[in-house]
Backbone as CSV, one residue per row, in Angstrom:
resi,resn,N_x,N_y,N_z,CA_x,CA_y,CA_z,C_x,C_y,C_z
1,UNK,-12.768,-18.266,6.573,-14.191,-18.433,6.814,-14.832,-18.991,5.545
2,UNK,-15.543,-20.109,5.456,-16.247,-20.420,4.437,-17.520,-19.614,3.814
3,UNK,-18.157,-19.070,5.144,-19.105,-18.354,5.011,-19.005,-17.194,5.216
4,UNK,-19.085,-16.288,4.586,-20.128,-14.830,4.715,-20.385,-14.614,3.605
5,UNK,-21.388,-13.787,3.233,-21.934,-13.777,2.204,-20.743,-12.799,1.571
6,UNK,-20.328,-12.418,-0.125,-19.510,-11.503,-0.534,-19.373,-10.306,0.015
7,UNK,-20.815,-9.890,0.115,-21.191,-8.615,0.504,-20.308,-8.190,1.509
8,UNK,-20.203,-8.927,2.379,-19.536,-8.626,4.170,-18.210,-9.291,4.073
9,UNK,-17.784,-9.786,3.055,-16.388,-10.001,2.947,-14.794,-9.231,3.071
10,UNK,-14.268,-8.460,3.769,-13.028,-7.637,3.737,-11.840,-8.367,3.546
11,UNK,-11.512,-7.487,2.015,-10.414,-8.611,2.055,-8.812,-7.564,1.833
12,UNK,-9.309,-6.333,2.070,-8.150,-5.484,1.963,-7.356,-5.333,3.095
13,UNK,-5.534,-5.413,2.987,-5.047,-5.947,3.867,-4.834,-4.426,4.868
14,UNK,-4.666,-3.621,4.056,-4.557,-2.454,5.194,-5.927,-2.528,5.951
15,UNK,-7.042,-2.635,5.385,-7.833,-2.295,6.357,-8.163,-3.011,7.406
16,UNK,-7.610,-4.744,7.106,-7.832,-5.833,8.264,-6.742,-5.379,9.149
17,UNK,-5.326,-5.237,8.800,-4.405,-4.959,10.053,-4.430,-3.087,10.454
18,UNK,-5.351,-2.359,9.998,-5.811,-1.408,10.708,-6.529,-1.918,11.967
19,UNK,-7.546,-2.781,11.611,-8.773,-2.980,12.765,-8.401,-3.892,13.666
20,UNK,-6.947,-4.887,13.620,-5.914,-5.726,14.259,-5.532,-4.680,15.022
21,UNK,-4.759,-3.628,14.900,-4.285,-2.649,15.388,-5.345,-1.868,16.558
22,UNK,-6.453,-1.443,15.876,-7.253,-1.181,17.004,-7.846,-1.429,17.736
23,UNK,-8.264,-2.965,17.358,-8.950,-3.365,18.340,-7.621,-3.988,19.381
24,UNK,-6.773,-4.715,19.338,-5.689,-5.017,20.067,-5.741,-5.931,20.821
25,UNK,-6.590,-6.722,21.195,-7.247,-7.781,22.374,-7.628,-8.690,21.783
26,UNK,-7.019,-10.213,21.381,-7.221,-11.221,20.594,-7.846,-12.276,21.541
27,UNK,-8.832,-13.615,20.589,-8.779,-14.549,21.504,-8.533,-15.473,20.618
28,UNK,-7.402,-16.257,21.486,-6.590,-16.915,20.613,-6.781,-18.427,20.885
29,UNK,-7.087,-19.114,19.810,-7.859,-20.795,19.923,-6.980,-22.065,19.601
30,UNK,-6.513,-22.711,20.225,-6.005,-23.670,19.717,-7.110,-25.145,20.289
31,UNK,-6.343,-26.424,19.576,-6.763,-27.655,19.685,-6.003,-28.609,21.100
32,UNK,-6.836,-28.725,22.065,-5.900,-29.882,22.658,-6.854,-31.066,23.219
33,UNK,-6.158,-32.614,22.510,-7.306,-33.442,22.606,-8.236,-33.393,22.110
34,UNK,-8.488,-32.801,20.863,-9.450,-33.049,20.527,-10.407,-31.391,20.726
35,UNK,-10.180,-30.704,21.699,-10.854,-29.574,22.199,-10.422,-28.596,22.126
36,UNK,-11.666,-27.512,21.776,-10.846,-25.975,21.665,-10.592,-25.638,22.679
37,UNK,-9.444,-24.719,23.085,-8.977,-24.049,24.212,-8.930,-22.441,23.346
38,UNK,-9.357,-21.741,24.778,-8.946,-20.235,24.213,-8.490,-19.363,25.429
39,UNK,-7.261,-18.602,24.894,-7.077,-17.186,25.823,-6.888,-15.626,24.881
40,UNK,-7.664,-14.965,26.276,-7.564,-13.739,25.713,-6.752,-12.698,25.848
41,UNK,-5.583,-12.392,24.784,-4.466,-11.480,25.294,-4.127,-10.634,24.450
42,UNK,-3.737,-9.739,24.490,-3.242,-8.596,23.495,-2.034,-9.257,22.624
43,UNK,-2.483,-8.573,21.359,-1.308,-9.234,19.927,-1.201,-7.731,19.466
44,UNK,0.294,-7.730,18.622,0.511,-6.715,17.709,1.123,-7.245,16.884
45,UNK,0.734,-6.790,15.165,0.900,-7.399,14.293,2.432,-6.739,13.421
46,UNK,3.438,-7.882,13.354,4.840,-7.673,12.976,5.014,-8.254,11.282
47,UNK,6.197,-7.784,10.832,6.456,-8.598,9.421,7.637,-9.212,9.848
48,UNK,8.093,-10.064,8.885,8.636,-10.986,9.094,9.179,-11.539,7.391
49,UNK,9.863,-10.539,7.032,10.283,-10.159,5.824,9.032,-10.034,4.902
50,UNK,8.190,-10.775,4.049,6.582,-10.533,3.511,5.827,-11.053,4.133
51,UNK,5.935,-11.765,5.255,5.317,-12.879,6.130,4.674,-12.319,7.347
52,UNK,3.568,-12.009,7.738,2.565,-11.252,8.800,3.010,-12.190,9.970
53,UNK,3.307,-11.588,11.102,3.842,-12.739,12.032,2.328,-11.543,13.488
54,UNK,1.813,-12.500,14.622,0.993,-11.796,15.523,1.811,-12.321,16.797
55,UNK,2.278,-11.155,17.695,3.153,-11.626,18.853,2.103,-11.162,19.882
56,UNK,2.289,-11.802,20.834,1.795,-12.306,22.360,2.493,-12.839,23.225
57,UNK,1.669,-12.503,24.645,2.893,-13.407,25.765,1.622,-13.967,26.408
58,UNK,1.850,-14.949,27.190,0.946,-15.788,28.270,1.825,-16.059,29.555
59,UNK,1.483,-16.290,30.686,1.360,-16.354,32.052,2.273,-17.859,31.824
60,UNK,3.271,-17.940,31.824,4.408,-19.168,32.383,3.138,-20.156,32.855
61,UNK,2.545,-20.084,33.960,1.627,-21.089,34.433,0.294,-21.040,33.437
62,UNK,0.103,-20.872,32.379,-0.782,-21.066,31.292,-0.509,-22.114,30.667
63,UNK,-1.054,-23.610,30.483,-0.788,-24.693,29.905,-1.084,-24.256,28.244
64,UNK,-1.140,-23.260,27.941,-1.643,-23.299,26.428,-0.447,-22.779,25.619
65,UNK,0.839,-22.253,26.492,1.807,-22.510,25.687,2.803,-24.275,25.105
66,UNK,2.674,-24.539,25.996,3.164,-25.856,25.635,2.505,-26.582,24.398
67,UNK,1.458,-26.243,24.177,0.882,-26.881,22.510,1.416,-26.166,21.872
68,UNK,2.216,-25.115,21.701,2.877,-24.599,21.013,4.160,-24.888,20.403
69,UNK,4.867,-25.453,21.388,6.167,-25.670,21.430,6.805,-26.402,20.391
70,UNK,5.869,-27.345,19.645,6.478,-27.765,18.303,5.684,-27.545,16.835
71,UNK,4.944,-26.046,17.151,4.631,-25.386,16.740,3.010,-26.050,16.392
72,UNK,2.250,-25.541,16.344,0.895,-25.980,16.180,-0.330,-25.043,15.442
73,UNK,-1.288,-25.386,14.737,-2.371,-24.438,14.233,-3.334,-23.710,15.201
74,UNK,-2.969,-22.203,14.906,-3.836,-21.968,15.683,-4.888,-20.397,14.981
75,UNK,-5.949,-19.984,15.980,-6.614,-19.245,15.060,-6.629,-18.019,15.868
76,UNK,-6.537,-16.496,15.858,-6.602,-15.420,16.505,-7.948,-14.822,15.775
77,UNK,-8.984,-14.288,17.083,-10.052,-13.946,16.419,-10.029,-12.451,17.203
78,UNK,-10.077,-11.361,16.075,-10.023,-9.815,16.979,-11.678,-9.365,16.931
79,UNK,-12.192,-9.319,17.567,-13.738,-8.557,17.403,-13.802,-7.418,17.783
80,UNK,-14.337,-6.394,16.688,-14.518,-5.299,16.558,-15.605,-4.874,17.447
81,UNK,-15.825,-3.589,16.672,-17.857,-3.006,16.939,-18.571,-3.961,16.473
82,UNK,-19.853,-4.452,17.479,-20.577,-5.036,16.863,-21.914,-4.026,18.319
83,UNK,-23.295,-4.517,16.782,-24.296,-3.596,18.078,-25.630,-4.771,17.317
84,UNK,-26.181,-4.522,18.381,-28.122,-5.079,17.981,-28.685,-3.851,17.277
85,UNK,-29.501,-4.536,16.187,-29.961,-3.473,15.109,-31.349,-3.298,15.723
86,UNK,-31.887,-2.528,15.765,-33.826,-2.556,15.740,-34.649,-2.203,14.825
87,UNK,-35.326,-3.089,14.212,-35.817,-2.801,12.870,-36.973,-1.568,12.450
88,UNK,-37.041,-0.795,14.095,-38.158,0.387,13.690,-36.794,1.707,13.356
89,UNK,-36.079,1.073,13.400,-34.739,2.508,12.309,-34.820,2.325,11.284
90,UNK,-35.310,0.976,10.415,-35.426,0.813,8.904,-36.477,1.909,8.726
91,UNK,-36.378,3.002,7.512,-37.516,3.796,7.061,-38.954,2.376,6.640
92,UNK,-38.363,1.074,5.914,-38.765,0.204,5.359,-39.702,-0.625,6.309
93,UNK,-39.584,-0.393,7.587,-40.845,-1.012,8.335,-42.129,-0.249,8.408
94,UNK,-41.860,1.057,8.308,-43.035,1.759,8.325,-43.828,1.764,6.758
95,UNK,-42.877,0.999,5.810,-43.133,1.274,4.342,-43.836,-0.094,3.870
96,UNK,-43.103,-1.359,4.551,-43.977,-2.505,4.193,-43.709,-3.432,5.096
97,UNK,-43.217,-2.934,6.583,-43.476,-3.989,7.538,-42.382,-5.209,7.576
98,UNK,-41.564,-5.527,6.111,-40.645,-6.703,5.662,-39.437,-6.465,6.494
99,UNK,-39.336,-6.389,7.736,-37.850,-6.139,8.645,-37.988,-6.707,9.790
100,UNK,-36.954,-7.666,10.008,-36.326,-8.385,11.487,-35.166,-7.777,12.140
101,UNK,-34.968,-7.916,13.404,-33.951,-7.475,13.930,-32.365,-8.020,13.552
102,UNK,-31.542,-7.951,13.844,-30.142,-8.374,13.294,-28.936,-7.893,14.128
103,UNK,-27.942,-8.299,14.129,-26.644,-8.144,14.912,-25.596,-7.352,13.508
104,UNK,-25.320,-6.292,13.913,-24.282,-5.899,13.157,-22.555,-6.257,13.423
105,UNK,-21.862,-6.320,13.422,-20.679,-6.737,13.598,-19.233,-6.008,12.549
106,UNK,-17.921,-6.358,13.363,-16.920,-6.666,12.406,-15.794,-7.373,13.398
107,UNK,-15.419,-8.067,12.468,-14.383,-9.363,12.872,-13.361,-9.618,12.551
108,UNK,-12.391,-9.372,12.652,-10.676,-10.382,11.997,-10.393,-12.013,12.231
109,UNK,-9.982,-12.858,11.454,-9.610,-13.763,11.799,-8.402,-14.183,11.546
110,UNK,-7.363,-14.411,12.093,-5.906,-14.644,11.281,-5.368,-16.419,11.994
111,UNK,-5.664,-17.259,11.142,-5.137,-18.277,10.789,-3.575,-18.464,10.708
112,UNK,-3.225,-19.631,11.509,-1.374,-19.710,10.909,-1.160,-20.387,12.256
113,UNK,-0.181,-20.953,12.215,0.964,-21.543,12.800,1.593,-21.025,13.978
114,UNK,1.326,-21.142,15.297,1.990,-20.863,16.535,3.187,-21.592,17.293
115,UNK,3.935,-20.463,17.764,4.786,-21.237,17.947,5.592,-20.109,19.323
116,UNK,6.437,-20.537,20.287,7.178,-20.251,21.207,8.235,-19.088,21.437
117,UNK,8.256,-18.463,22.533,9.512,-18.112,23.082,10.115,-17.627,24.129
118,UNK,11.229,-18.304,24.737,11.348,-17.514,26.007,12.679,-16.586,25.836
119,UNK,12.777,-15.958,24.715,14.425,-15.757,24.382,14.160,-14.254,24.966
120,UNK,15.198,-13.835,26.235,15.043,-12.607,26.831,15.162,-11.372,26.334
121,UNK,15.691,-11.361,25.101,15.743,-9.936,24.058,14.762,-10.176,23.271
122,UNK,13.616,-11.233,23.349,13.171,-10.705,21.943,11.642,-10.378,23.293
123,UNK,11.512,-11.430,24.600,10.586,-10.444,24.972,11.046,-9.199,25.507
124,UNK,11.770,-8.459,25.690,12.287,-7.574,26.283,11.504,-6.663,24.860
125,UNK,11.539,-6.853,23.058,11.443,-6.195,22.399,10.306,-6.127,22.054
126,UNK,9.896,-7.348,22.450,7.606,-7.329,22.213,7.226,-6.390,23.163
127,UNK,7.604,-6.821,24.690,7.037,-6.189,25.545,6.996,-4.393,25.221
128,UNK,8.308,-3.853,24.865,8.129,-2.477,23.930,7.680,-2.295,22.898
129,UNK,7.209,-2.753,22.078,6.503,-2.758,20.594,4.995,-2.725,21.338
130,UNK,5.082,-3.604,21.901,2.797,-3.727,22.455,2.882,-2.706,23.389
131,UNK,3.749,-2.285,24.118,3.457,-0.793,24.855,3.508,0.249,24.010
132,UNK,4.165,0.494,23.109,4.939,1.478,22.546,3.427,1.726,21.525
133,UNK,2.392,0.766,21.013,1.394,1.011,20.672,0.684,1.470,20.892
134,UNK,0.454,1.462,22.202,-0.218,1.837,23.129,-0.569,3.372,23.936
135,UNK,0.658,3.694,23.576,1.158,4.658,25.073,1.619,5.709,24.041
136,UNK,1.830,5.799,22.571,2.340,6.194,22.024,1.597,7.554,21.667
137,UNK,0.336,7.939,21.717,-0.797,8.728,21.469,-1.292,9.627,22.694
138,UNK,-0.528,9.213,23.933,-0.719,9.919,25.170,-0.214,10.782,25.752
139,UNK,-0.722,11.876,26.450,-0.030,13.256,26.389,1.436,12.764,26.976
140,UNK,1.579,11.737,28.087,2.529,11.237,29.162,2.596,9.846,28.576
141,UNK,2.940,9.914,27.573,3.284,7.870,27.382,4.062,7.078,28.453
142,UNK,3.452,6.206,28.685,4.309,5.255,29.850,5.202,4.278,28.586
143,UNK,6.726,3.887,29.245,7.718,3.190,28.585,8.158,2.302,29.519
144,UNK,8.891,0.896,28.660,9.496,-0.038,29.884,10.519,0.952,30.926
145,UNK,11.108,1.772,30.086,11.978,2.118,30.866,11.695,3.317,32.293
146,UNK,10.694,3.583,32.209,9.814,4.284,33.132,9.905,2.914,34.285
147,UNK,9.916,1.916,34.189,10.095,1.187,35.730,10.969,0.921,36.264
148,UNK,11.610,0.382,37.596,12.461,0.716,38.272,13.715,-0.400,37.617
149,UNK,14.870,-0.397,37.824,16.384,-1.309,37.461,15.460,-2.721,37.895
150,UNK,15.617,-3.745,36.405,15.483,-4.903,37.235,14.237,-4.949,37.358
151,UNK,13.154,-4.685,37.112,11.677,-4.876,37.702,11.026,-5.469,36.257
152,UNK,11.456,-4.911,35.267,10.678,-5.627,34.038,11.089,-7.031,33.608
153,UNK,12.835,-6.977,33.753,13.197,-8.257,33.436,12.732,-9.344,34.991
154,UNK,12.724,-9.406,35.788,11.970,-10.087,36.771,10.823,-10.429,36.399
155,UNK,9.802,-9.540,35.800,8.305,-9.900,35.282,8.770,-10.864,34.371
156,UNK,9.727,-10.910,33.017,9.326,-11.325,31.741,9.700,-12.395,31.874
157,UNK,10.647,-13.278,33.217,10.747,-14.738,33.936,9.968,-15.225,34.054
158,UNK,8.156,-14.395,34.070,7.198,-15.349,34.582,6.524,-15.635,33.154
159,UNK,7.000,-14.674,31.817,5.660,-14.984,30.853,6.497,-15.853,29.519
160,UNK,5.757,-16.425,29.021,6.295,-16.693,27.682,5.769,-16.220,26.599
161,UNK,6.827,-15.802,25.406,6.486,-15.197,24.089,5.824,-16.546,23.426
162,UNK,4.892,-15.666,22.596,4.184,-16.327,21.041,3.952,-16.250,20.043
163,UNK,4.363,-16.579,18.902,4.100,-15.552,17.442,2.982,-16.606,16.967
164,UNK,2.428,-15.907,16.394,1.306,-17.148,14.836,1.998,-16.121,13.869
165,UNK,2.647,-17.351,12.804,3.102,-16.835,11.335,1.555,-17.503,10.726
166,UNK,0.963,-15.709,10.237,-0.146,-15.941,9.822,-0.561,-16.416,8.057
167,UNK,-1.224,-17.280,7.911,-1.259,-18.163,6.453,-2.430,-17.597,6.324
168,UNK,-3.668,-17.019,6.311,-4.859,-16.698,6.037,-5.231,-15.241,7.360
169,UNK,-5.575,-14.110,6.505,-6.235,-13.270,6.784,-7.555,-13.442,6.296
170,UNK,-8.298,-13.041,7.669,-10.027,-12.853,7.040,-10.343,-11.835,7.762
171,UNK,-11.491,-10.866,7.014,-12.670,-10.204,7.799,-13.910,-9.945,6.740
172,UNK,-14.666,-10.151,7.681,-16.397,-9.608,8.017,-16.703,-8.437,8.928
173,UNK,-17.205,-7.583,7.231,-18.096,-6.465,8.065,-18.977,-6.647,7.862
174,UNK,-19.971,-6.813,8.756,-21.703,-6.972,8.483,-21.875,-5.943,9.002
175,UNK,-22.548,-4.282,8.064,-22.297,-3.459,8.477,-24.249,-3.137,7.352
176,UNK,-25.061,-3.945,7.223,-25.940,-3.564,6.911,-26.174,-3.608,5.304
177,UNK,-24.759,-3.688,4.463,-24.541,-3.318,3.338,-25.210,-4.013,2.218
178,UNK,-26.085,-4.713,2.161,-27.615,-5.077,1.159,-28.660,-4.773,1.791
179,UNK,-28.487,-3.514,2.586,-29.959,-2.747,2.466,-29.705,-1.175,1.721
180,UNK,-30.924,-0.813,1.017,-30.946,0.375,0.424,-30.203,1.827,1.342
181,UNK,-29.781,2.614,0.791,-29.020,3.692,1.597,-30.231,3.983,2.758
182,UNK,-31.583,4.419,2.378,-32.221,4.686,3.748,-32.775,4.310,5.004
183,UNK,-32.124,2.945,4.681,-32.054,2.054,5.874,-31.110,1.897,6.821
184,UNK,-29.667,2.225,5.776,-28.572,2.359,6.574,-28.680,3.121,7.088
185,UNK,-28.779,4.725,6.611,-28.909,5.942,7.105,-29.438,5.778,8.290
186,UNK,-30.980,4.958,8.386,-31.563,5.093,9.965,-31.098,4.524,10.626
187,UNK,-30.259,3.041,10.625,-29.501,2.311,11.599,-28.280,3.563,11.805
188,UNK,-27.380,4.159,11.429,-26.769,4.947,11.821,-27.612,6.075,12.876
189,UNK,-28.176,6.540,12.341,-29.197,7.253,13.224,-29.193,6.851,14.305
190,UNK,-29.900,6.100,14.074,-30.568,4.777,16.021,-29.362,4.952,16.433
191,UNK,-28.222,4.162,16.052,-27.219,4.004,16.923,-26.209,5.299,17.240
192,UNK,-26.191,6.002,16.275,-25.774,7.241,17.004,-26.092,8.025,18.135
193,UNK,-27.451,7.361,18.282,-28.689,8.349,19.318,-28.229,7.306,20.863
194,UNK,-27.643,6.235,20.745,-27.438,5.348,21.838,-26.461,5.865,22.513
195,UNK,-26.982,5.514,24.013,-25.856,5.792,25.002,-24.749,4.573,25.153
196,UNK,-25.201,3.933,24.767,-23.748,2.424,24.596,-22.648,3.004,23.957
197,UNK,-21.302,3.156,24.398,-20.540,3.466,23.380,-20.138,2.452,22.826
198,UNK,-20.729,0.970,22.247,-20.395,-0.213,21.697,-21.314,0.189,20.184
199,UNK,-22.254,0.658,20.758,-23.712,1.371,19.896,-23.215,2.303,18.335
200,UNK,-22.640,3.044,19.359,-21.746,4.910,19.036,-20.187,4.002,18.065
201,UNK,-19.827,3.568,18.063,-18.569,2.964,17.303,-18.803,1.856,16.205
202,UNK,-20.219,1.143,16.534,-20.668,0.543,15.159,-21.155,1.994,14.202
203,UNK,-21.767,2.380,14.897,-22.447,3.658,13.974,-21.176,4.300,13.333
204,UNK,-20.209,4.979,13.618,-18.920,5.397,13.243,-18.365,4.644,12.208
205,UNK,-17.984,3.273,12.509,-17.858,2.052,11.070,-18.704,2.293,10.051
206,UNK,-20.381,2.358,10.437,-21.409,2.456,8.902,-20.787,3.797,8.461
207,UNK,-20.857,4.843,9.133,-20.684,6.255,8.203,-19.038,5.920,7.465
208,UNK,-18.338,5.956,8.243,-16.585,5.497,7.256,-17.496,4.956,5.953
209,UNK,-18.124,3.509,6.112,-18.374,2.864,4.930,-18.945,3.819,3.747
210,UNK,-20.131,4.399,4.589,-20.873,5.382,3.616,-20.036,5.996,3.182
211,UNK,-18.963,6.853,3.705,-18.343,7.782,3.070,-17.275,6.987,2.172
212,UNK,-16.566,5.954,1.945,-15.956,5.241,1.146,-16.953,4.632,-0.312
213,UNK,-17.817,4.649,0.102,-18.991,4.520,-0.938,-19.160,5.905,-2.094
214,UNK,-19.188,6.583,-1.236,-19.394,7.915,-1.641,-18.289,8.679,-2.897
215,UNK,-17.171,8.046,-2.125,-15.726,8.260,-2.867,-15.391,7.364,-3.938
216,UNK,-16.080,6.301,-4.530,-15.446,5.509,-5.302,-15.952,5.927,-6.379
């Protein structure tokens, strides 16, 4: 990203492939002709000896693997919490009126090189790695092997694998962080008080921050 201001810059790598990890649902952009194309599919992020590799599968009848095939640039964008701010939570509107509304956010972007696969052991081994993420935290985890002889490898005929060997990690938290603590404080507030749980999980991000603030 050329732009964000420092402030909202994340550039620590655990904490970008933490929020890769949780958020889990990429949309992934490539160029064809001239034009962006995008799909949206679940990635989990692998190494690849020091090398961050993001695996995915797409639908056999998805033309957006074939730009792949002799490998091509492409960009995975994960979006976090993001919420609408309202500027009567600033203590600072009631103090001098100087407050507009604003979009809070957080974002991943991982840059790199895409590229193919239909090799039947290695989706056989994504397809368990992106479940196994998944399912892994649940009282009853579901596993490939929970389906019947023959029923998974039949599916993985229809999809094709994708890695991006990623060359640039980015994130932006615009999480409020050049306003004075009692401004944040009330945007946490507001949004804690919201019934959105999109609302309720930005608010959760500001307090982490606060409390990492707190600790340094």
């Amino acid at each position: 990203m050329s732009y964000p201001p420092a402030a909202f810059r994340e550039t620590r790598e655990d904490v970008l492939l933490g929020a890769v990890a949780e958020i889990g649902l990429a949309a992934l952009v490539v160029v064809r002709d001239g034009m962006p194309e995008a799909v949206s599919l679940p990635m989990i992020m692998t190494r690849d000896g020091e090398a961050l590799m993001l695996e995915g599968h797409v639908a056999l009848a998805n033309p957006l693997w074939r730009l792949a095939e002799g490998g091509t640039a492409a960009l995975a964008i994960f979006q976090g919490p993001h919420a609408y701010v309202h500027p009567g939570w600033y203590p600072a509107k009631r103090a001098h009126g100087k407050v507009v509304p604003t979009w809070n956010y957080v974002v991943v972007q991982a840059h790199g090189t895409l590229a193919v696969t239909r090799d039947p052991d290695w989706l056989a081994a994504h397809l368990a790695r992106l479940t196994d993420a998944r399912e892994a935290d649940r009282p009853e985890p579901w596993s490939l092997a929970d389906a019947p002889e023959g029923y998974i490898a039949a599916l993985q005929r229809g999809i094709v694998g994708l890695t991006l060997r990623v060359t640039r990690l980015e994130g932006v938290w615009k999480i409020a962080q050049h306003h004075p603590e009692a401004n944040r404080r009330g945007v946490i507030t507001g949004l804690s008080a919201s019934d959105a749980a999109g609302d309720r999980a930005m608010a959760a991000v500001m307090e982490r921050a606060e409390c990492d603030r707190a600790n340094r």
